[in-house]
C-alpha positions in Angstrom: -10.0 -54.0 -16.4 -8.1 -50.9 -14.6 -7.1 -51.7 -10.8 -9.6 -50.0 -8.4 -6.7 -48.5 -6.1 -2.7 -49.1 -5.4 -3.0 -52.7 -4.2 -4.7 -54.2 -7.2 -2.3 -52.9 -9.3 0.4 -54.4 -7.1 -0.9 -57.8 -8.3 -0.9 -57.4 -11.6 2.6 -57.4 -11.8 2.7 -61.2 -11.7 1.5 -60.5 -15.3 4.3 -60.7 -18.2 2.5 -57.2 -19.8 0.2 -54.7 -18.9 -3.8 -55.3 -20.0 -3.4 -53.4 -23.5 -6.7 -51.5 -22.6 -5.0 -49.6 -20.0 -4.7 -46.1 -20.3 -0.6 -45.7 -21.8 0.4 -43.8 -18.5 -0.7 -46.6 -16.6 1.2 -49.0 -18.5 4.3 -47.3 -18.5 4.0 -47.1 -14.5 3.1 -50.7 -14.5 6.4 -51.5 -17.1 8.5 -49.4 -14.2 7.2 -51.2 -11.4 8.4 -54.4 -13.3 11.9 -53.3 -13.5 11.6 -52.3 -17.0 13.2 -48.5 -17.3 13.0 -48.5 -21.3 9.7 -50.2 -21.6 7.9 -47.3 -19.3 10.3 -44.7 -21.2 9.4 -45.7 -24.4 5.6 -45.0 -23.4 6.1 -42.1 -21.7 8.2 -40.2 -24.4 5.1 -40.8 -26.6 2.8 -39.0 -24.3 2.6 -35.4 -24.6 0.5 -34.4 -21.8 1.4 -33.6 -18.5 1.1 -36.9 -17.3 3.6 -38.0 -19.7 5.9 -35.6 -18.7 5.9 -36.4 -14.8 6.3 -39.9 -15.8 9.2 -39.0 -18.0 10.7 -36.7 -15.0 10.8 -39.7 -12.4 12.7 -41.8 -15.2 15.4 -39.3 -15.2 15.6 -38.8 -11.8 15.6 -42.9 -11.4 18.6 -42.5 -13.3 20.4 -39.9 -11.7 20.0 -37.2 -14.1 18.7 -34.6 -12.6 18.9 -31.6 -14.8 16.9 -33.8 -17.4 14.5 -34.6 -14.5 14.0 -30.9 -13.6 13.3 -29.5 -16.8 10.4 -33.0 -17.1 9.2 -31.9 -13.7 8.7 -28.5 -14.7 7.0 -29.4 -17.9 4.8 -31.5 -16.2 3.7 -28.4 -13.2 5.3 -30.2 -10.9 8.4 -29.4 -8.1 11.4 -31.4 -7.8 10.0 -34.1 -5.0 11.3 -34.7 -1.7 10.2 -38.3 -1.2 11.4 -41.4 -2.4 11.2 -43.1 -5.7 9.0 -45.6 -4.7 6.8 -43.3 -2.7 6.5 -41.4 -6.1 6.0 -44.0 -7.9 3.0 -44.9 -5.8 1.6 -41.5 -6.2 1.6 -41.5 -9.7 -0.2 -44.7 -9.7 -2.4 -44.1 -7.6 -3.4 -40.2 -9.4 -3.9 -42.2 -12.2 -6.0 -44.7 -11.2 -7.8 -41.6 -9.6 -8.2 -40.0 -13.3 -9.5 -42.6 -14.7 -12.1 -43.9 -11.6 
């Protein structure tokens, strides 16, 4: 079952994997949120939609590469954010939770 907001998906990181019926962006946010940088890459590179590509932006820009991020952020319609990676993180959760509601 998806998580009805930001806080139910909190607690399903207690979990060793994702539910495998969860939409792929969601599990490669979940697979971040655990730590796991290649899992949540691996997923993201795989999805060719604008979702993927903001995913794929915050990955880069986790790392420190920036130019790599910017050219992601732009694919995905997106600016270069201000806020922190966790605070991004939580947005992009929480949008796609709101997709999928």
């Amino acid at each position: 079952m998806t998580p009805k907001d930001y806080n139910d998906f909190t607690k399903t990181l207690s979990h060793s994997r994702p539910p495998g019926q969860w939409p792929p962006a969601l599990r490669a946010l979940w697979w971040e949120a655990k730590g796991d940088w290649e899992a949540s890459h691996d997923i993201a590179q795989d999805l060719h939609t604008p979702m993927g590509s903001w995913i794929h932006a915050y990955l880069h820009r986790k790392e420190g590469d920036r130019f790599n991020a910017g050219y992601w952020y732009r694919q995905a319609g997106r600016p270069f954010p201000n806020i922190s990676l966790t605070e991004e993180l939580k947005e992009m959760v929480v949008f796609v939770l709101q997709q999928e509601g």
